[in-house]
Every structure is written in structure tokens, then in C-alpha cells.
N, C-alpha and C positions, 0 to 999 in steps of 0.2 A: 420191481427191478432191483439189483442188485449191484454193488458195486466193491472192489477191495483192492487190498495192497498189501503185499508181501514185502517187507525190509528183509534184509538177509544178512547172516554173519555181524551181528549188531554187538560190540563187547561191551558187554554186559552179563552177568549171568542171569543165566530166565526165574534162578527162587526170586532174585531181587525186580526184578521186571514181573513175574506175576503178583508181588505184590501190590502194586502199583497196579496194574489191570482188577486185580478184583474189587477194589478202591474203585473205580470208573465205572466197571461192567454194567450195573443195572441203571447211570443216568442218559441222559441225551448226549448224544456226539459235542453239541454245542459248548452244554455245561461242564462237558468232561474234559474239553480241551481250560478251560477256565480253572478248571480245579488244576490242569495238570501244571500249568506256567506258573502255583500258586506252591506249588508240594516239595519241601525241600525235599526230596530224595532224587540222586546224581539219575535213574533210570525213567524219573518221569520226565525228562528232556527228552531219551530216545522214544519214549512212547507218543508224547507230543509232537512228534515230527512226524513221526508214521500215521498220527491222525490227522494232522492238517493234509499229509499229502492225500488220505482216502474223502477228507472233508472236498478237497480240491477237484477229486476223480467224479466227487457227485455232482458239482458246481458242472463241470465239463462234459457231464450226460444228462443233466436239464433236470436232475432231482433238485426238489424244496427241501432246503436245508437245513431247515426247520422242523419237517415232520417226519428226517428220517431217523430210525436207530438203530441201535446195534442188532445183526444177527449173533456172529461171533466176534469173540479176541483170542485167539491165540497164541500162547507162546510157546515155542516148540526148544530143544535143545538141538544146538549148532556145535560142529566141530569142536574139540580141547585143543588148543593150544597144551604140546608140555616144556615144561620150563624146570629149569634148576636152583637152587642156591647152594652152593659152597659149605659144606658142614665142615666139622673139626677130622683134623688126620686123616684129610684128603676126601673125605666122600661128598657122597652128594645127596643132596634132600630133595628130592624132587616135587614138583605140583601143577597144578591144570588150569588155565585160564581157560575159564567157560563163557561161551561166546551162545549168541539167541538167534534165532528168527521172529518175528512179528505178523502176524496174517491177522486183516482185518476187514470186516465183511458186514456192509451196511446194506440195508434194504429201508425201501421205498417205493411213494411213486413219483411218477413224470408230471411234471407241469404244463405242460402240450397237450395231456390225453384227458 
């Protein structure tokens, strides 16, 4: 059985958030959320949120939370913000806040079956 959760429009940009996912990718959900409350980097908070909430979605459909792992992580590119700053002799400098998505897709089995 499977299980996931999609965050959406997360600002952050997705290089600095896959960096942080491929850091986690091949351990357990468990140990990954451990490593991530541990990782000074500002994007392993949004990623730790979006794993407790798919940790949560397994809890909530009766997977062992233990024995499940990762199918995927993905992080996909969300909308630019464009924004400006003020250059000299009136112009303008423009640039893109990049904003992510998160899809996260655990598999397992049931504890019932």
C-alpha cells in the first residue's frame, strides 16, 4: 500500500531543497526525519514537515511505521515570483523567487493483513 503528500508552493527553491532530499533518499522515513531536525540547512524544516505530515498519513492508514520506505521524493519547480530592485539612474534589476512543490510517496504494508 502506498501512501503520500504533496506540499505545494513551499518558498524555497527546489536546487536548495533537492539538496536536502538526496541527503535522506536512500534512508528510512524514520531516520530521515532525525537527520532532518538535525541539518542546519533553512530547507530541511520544509522538508521535515512534509515528512512528518506523509509519516502521519501512514499512521492514519494502519502502516508499520517502521517497516515503511521511501518509494519517491520529489521535488518539482513551482511558480517565480518576479521582483525588482532599484538599480542606478532609474532602472531596474529584476530577479525570480523560486518557490517548490514536495511529493512524497511511501510504500508499505498493513498491520490488519
Amino acid at each position: 500500500m502506498e501512501v503520500q503528500t504533496i506540499q505545494k508552493y513551499i518558498h524555497t527553491s527546489p536546487r536548495k531543497l533537492r539538496l536536502v532530499a538526496d541527503m535522506v533518499r536512500k534512508m528510512g522515513p524514520a531516520k530521515a526525519l532525525d537527520v532532518l531536525r538535525v541539518t542546519p540547512k533553512y530547507a530541511a524544516k520544509d522538508l521535515a514537515k512534509a515528512l512528518e505530515t506523509v509519516l502521519a498519513n501512514a499512521r492514519q492508514s494502519g502502516l508499520d511505521v517502521e517497516r515503511i520506505v521511501f518509494k519517491k521524493i520529489e521535488i518539482d519547480e513551482s511558480m517565480k515570483m518576479r521582483r525588482f530592485r532599484a538599480g542606478t539612474r532609474g532602472r531596474v534589476k529584476p530577479y525570480k523567487r523560486r518557490m517548490a512543490h514536495i511529493k512524497i510517496v511511501l510504500k508499505g504494508e498493513n498491520t490488519s493483513s
